[in-house]
C-alpha positions as a printed NumPy array, in Angstrom:
array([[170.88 ,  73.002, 148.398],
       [167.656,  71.564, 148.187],
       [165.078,  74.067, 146.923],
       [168.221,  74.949, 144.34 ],
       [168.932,  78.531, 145.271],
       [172.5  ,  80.095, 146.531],
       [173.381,  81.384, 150.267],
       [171.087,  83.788, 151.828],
       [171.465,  87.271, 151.755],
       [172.924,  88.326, 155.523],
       [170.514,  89.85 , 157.446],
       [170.475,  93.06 , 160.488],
       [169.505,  92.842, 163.813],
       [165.835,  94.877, 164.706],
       [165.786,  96.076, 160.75 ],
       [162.585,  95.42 , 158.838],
       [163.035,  95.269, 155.051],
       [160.12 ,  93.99 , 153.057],
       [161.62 ,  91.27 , 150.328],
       [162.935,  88.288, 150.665],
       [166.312,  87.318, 151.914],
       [166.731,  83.833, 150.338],
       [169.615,  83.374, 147.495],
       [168.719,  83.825, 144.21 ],
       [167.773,  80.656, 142.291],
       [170.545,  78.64 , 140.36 ],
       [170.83 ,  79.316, 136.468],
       [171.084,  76.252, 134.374],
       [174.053,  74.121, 134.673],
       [175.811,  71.254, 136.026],
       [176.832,  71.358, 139.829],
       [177.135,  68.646, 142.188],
       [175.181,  68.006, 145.248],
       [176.514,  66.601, 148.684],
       [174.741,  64.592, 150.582],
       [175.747,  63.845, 154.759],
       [174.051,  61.138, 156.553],
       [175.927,  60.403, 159.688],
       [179.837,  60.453, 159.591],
       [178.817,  59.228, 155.547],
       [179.294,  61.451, 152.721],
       [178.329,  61.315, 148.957],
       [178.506,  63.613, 146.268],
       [177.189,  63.539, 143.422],
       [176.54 ,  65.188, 139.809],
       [173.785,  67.311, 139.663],
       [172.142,  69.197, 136.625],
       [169.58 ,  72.166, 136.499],
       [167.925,  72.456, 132.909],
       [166.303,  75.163, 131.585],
       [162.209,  75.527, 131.921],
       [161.44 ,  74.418, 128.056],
       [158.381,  76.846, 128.166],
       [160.854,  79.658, 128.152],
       [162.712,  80.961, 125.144],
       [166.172,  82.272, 126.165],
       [169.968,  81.432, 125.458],
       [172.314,  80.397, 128.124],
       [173.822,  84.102, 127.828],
       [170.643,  85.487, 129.371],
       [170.631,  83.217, 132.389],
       [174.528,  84.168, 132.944],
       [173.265,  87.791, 132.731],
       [171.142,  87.558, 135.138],
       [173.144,  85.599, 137.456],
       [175.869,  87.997, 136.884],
       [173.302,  90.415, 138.222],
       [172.046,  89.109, 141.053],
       [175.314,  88.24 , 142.518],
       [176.155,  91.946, 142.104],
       [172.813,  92.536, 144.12 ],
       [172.929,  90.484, 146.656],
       [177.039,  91.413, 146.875],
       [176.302,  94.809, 147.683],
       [173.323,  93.894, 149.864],
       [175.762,  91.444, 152.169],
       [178.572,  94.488, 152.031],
       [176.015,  96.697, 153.218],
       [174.872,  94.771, 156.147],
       [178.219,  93.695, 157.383],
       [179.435,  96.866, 157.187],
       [176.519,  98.109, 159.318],
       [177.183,  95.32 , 161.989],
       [180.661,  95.922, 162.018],
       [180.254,  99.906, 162.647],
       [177.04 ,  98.755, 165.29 ],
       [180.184,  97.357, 167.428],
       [181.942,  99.993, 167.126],
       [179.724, 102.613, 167.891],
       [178.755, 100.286, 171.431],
       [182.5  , 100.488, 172.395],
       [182.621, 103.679, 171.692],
       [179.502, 104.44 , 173.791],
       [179.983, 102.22 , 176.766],
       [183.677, 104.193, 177.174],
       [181.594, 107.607, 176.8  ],
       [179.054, 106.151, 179.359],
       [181.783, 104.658, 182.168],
       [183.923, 108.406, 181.809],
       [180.658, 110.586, 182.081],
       [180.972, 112.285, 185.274],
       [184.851, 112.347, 185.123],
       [185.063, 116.263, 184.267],
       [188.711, 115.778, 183.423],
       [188.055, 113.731, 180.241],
       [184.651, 115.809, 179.088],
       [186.792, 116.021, 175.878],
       [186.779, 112.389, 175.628],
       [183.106, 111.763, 175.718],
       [182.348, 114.93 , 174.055],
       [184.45 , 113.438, 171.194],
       [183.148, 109.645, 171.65 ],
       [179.697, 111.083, 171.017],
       [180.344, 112.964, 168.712],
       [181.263, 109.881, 166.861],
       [177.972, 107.674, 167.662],
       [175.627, 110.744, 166.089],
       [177.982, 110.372, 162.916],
       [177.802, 106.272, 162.647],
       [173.816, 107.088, 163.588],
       [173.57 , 109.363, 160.424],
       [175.396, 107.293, 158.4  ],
       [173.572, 103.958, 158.555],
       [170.293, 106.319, 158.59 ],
       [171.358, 106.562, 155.033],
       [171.447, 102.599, 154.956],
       [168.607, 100.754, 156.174],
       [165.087, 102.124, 157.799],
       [165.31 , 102.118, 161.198],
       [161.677, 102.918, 162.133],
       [159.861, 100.244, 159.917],
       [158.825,  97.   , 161.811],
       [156.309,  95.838, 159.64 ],
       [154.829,  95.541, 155.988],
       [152.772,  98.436, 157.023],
       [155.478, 100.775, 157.969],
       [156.938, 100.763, 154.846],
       [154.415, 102.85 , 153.79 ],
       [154.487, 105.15 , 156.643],
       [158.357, 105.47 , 156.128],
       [161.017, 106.125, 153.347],
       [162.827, 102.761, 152.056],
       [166.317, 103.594, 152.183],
       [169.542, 102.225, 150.042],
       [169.578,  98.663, 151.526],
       [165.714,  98.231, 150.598],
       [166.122,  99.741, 147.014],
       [168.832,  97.063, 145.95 ],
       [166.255,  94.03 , 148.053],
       [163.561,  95.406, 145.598],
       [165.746,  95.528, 142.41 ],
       [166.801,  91.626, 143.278],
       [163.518,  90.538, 143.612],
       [162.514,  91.812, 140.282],
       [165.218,  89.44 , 138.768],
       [164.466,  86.758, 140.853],
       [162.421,  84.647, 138.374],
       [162.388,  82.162, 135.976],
       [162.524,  84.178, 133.096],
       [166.096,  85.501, 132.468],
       [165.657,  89.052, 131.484],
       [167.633,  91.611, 132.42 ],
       [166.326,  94.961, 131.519],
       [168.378,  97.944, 130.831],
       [166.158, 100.049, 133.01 ],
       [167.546,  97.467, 136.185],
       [171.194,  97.656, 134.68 ],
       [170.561, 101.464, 135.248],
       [169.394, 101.398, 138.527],
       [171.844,  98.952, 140.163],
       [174.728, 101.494, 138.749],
       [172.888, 104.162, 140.593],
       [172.62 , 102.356, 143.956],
       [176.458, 101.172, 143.713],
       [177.388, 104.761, 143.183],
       [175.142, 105.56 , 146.026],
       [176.809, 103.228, 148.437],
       [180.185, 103.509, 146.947],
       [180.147, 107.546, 148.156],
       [178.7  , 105.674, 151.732],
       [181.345, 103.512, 152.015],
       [183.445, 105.978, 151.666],
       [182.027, 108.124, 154.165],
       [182.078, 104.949, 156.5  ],
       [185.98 , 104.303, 155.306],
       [186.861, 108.438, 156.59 ],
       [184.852, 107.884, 160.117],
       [187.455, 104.421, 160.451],
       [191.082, 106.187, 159.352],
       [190.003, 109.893, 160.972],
       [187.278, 110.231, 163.614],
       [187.591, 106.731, 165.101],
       [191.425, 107.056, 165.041],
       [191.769, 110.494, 166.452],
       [189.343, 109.246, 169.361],
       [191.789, 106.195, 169.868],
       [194.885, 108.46 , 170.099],
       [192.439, 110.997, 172.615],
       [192.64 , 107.774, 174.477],
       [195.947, 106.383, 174.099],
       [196.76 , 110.074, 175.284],
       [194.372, 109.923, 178.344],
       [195.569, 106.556, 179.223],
       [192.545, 104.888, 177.991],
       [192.076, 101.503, 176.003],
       [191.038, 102.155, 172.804],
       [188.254, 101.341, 170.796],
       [188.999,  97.522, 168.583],
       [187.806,  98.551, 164.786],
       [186.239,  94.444, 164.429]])
């Protein structure tokens, strides 16, 4: 790309995280660049050399590639696995919503929203609901998508160091969201399921896991 820096990190709807979401910047190398004027196409070599003022071996700038893509890897997981539980959590609540006054099937809502407070809790864990500005992070607790944001844009930089304090803390936020995922994996195969089969049993369409 032109300002040399990989995809951007995916982004969530009406969530505030202070950082920046751009890719982190290229490490030396050779890559080729692709050019598209019209129906025309060219590509050509292209090679990103190392900032002489800086004294570092092509290890380090591996290293800290190696860590950013775990970053911004777990970042992207994160958020797509927030989106994905968003839609199902609006299924889930429109068929809670359209069955409300129908006594008969109280068990049905009563179990649909049962499930939105759950998916609720769980991304509460995630991301920061309540900030909408620079100022609110202040007012309110950064949560586990906003720790691994920070962490990235620590590394971020033109100097290739990688410290072991960082090395630490991404391990800690991986085994933080690998215990989340979880959680999220157990709402999919047992809550969600059982509320399918409540309607499969009712004669109700159920809920599409995206």
């Amino acid at each position: 790309s032109q300002n040399l820096r990989a995809e951007s990190i995916k982004g969530i709807p009406k969530v505030f995280i202070e950082g920046s979401y751009v890719g982190r910047k290229m490490s030396p190398g050779s890559y080729s660049a692709k050019f598209t004027y019209g129906k025309q196409t060219k590509t050509v070599p292209l090679k990103i050399l190392p900032d002489p003022r800086i004294s570092a071996e092509m290890a380090d700038y591996q290293n800290q590639e190696n860590t950013l893509k775990a970053l911004e890897n777990s970042t992207n997981d994160i958020h797509e696995s927030i989106a994905k539980m968003r839609k199902v959590s609006k299924q889930i609540s429109e068929v809670s919503t359209l069955l409300a006054e129908k006594t008969d099937l109280k068990s049905v809502v009563d179990a649909g929203n049962a499930i939105v407070k759950k998916i609720k809790a769980w991304e509460a864990k995630l991301v920061q609901n309540k900030s909408e500005s620079n100022d609110d992070v202040i007012n309110f607790k950064n949560m586990l998508s906003a720790d691994y944001i920070f962490v990235r844009g620590e590394l971020d930089s033109n100097v290739p160091i990688v410290t072991n304090g960082q090395k630490q803390q991404l391990a800690a936020l991986d085994a933080q969201w690998k215990v989340l995922k979880t959680e999220m994996n157990d709402l999919m195969s047992k809550d969600i399921a059982a509320f399918n089969k409540l309607c499969a049993d009712k004669a109700i369409t159920k809920v599409i896991v995206p």
